[in-house]
C-alpha positions in Angstrom: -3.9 -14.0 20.5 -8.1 -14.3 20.2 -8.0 -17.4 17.9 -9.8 -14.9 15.5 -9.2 -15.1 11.9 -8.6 -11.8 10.1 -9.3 -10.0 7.0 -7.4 -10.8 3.8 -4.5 -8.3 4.2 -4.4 -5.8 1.3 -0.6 -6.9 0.3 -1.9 -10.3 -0.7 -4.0 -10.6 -3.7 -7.0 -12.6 -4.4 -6.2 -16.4 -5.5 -8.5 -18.2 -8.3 -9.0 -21.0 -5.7 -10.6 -18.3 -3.5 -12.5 -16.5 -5.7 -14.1 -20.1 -7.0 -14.8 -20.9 -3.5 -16.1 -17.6 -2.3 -18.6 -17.9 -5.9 -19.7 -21.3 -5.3 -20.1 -20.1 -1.5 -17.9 -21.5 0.6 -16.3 -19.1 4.0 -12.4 -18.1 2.5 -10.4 -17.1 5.8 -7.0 -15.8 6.6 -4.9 -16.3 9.6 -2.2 -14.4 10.9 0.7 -15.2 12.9 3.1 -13.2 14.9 6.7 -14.6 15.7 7.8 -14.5 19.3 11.0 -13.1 20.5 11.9 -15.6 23.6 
């Protein structure tokens, strides 16, 4: 993993909380996590 956030994935749909952040100008970021098989 790069530590990187990612791109809001297309199967999850914009929230009010992000679209009023993302107007008033504030960063909106995603992170994605990928279980482990030990």
């Amino acid at each position: 993993p790069d530590g990187l956030y990612v791109p809001r994935p297309a199967h999850r749909p914009l929230t009010k909380f992000e679209q009023r952040g993302e107007r008033l100008g504030h960063g909106v970021w995603d992170l994605m996590f990928r279980r482990s098989v030990d």
